[in-house]
N, C-alpha and C positions, 0 to 999 in steps of 0.2 A: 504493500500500500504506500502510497505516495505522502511525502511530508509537506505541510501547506505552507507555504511564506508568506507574510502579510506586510506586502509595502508598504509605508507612509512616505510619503512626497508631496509637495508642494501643488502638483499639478502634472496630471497625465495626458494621453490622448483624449481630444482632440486641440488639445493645448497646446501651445508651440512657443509660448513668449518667454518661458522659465528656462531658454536655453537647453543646455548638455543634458542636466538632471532628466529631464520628459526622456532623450531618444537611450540616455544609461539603461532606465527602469525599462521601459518597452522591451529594448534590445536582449535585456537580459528576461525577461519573460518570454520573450517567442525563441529564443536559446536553448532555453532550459525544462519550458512546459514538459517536455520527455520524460523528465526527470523526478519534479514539481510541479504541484496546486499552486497558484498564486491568485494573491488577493492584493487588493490594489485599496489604502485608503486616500481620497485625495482630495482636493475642493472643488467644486461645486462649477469654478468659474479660470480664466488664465490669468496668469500672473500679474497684478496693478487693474485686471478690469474689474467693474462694477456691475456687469453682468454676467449670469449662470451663461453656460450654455444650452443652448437649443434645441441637440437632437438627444440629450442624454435626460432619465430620471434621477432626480435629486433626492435626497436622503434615501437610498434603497441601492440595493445591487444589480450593476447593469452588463451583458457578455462584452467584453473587447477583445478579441483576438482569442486570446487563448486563457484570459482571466477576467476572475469576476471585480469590477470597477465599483467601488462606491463614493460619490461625488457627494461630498458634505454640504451644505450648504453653511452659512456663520454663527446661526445658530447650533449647530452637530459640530463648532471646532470650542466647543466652551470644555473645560475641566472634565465637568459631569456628563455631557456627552462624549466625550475622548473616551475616558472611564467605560461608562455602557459598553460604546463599541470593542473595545480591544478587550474585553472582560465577557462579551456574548458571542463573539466571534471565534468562530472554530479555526485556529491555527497552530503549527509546532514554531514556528519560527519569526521574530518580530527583525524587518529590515528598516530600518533607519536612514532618511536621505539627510547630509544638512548637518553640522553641526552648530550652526548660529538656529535653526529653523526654530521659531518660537515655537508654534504650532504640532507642528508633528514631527518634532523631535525631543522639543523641552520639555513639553505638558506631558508625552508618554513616559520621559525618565523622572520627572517629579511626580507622577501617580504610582511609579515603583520604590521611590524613594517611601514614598508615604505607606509603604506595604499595601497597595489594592492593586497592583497589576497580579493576579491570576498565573499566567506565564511570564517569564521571565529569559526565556531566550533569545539573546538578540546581537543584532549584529548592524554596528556603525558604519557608515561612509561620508566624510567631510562632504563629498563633492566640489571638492577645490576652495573652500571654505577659511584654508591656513596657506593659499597659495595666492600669491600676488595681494589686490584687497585698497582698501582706501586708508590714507593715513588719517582722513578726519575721524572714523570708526574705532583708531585701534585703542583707543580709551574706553571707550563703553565695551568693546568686545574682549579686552581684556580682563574686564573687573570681571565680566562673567568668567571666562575661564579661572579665575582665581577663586571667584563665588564655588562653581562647581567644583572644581578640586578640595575644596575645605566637607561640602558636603556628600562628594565622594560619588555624583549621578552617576560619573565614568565608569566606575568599578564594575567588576564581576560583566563586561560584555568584550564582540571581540572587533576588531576596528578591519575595516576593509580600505586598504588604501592603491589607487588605484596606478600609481608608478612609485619608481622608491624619490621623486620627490616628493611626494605628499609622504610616503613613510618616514623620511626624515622630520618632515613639518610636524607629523602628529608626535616621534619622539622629543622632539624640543619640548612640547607642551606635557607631555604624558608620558615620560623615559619608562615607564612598569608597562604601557602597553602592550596588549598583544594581537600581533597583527598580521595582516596575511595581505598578500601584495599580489592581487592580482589585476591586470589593466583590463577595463570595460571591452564588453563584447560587441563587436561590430555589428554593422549590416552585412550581406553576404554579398562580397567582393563580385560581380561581374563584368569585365574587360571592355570597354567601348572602344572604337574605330576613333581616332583622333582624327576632327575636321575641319579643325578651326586654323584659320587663314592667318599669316601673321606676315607683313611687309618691316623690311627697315624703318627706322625713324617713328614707330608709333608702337601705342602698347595699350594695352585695355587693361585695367586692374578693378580688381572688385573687395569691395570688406561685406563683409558678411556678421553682423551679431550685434550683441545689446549697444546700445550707444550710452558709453559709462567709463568711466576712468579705468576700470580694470583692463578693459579690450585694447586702450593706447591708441584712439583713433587721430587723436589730435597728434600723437609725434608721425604717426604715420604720414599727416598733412606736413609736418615740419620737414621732415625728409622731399616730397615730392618739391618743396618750394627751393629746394640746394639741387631737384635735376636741373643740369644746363642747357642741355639738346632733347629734342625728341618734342612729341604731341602724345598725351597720355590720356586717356578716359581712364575716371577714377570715379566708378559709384558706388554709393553707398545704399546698404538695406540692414532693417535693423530695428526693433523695437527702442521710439525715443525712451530713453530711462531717465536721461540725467539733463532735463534742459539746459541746469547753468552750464553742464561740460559741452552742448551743443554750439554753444553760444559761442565757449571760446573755440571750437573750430572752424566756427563761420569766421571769426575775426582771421586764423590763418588762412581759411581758402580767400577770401578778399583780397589775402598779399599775392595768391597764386599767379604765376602770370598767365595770357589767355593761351598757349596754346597749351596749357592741363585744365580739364575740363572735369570738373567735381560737381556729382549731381549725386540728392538723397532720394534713394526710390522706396521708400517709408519701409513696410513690414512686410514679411513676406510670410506663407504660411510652408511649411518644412515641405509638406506635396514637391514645392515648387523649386527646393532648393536645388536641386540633381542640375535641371534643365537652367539653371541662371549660372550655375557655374561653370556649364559646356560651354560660355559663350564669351567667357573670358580669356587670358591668358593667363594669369595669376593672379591670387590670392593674396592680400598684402595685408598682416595681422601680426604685427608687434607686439602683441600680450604681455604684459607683463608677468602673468602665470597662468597654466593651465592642469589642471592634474591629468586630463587626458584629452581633451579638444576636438570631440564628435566632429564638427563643424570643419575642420582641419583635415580627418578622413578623408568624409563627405568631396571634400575640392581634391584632391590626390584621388578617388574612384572614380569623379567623373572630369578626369583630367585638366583640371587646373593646376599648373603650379604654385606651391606653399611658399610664400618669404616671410621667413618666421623667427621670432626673436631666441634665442640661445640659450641655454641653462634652464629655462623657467618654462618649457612641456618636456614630454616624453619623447619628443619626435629630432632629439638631437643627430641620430643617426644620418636618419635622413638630412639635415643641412649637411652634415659630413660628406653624403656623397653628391650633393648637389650643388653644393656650395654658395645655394638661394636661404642663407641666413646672416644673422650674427648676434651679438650682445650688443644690448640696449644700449651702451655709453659707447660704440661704434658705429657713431650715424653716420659715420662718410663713407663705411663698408657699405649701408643698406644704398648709401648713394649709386655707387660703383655697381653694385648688382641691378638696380632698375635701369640707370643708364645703359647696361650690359644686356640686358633684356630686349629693350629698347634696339637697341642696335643689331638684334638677331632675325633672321630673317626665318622661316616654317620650318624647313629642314631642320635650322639648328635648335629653334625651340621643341620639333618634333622629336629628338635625340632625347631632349632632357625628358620628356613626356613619357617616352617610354624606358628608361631610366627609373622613373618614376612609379609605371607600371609593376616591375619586376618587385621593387619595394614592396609598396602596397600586398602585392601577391604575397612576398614573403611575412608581411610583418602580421597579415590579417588573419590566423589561422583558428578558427576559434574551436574545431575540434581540439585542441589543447586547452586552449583557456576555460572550455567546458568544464574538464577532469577537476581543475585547480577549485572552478566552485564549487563542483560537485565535494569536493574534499573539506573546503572552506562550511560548507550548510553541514558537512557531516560532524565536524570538531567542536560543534558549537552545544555547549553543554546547560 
């Protein structure tokens, strides 16, 4: 008989504004259903909006794929409905999205702190949570984590981190942790025909994701304004998060000169991602961290190339062998490399592409990474 997992997250299918966490939980549900029951608890509505959605029922359990979804509404996210649910609901194993997550992650470990959680198995994932981050935040996010370590919520669970940088990140904070390091399970890899037309002197670039300090969309704009030569299309899509941070990258596209052409094509819904990234040349996302960077896949499956910042994802390899990255206090390297771009004609971009290919091929294997969760849900005591 199959052991049942019960997600908590933020926000599932058909949601798409919460970023990575929405395609981790999925991915790792239509993965793993072979294996595993899963149960999904999540809200009601996407991430910052003010309305449920549409085609789903709300407080009750609804089929998505291959698990059952239950979308709270604000009222089912108070203490005492938290409580009910995870205390009526039939599961062996409790997953954790989020370690800042008020909602469904803090109110589950202070309902066990209080001894009324029922089950008690459970298993943490930051989701990039201690990776990269705001420095306005790191005051109020730290008293918590100092809160919580005095009260001990941490204890007795096992922490899922999804490269060994975020396993470093959670040891700084939590050196007794134990943890098991496996990186998120993809979509399943399939090969497209590269078709996209690339002339000298011009380059199409696209960013892709929340529009908010963490992403670095504004150095991304400071870099393009040190390219010398070339004519660039630079758009942008992306859930507005952060106006004042919009603001100030409106003030650097104004310095751009005219022939880099930066246009924001609002939000897109994930459906639509595959097909907007075929039609680029590269992906140009300076993050400042990412614990594993779906989104980053995503543009490498359906061959865009990655220029990606150094140290701070999992995907160091790959600028190794591509040599489309660098560290963030080397902006005249990310110069060098769009100029570089820039100056490449289809052939030479189509090398790197398939380059690129072989990567992906290799890095995406998730018959392994299967075993590792299968091992990961079995330890968990």
């Amino acid at each position: 008989m199959k052991e049942t997992i019960l997600i908590l997250n933020g926000q599932y299918a058909p949601g798409y504004k919460g970023g990575g966490p929405i395609q981790s939980c999925m991915n790792m549900v239509e993965n793993l259903s072979e294996y595993f029951d899963f149960r999904v608890f999540c809200a009601d509505r996407d991430y910052k909006e003010n309305k449920p959605y549409i085609d789903v029922k709300i407080d009750t359990w609804n089929r998505v794929g291959t698990a059952l979804v239950y979308y709270a509404s604000p009222q089912k996210q108070s203490f005492k409905a938290i409580d009910e649910i995870l205390n009526k609901t039939d599961y062996d194993i409790l997953y954790l999205n989020g370690f800042f997550s008020p909602i469904f992650t803090i109110k589950p470990l202070v309902i066990r702190w209080l001894g009324k959680l029922n089950k008690t198995k459970i298993v943490l994932t930051p989701r990039g949570d201690f990776t990269g981050g705001c420095k306005n935040k790191k005051i109020k996010k730290y008293g918590y984590i100092y809160l919580s370590k005095i009260l001990k919520f941490y204890d007795n669970l096992i922490w899922h981190a999804t490269s060994e940088i975020e396993r470093e990140d959670i040891l700084k904070k939590f050196p007794n942790a134990k943890i098991f390091v496996i990186p998120n399970l993809p979509a399943k890899y399939i090969p497209k025909i590269y078709t996209n037309k690339k002339e000298k002197g011009s380059l199409r670039l696209v960013f892709i994701s929340r529009i908010f300090p963490k992403k670095n969309l504004k150095y991304a704009l400071e870099i393009l304004k040190k390219v010398k030569n070339g004519n660039v299309i630079f758009d942008i899509y992306g859930p507005m998060e952060d106006k004042r941070y919009w603001s100030e990258c409106l003030k650097v596209i104004e310095q751009l000169p005219g022939r880099i052409t930066v246009t924001y094509c609002g939000e897109v819904e994930h459906s639509q991602i595959p097909y907007i990234f075929e039609q680029y040349h590269a992906f140009f996302f300076p993050t400042l961290g990412e614990n594993y960077g779906h989104v980053i896949v995503e543009a490498m499956m359906n061959n865009c190339l990655c220029i990606l910042s150094k140290g701070v994802t999992p995907w160091d390899e790959y600028i190794h062998n591509t040599n489309l990255g660098a560290e963030l206090n080397q902006r005249e390297s990310f110069v060098q490399i769009i100029e570089e771009l820039i100056n490449m004609d289809s052939d030479q971009v189509k090398k790197l592409i398939l380059n690129m290919q072989n990567y992906v091929k290799q890095n995406t294997d998730s018959e392994a990474e299967k075993r590792k969760y299968i091992e990961l849900f079995k330890c968990v005591k």
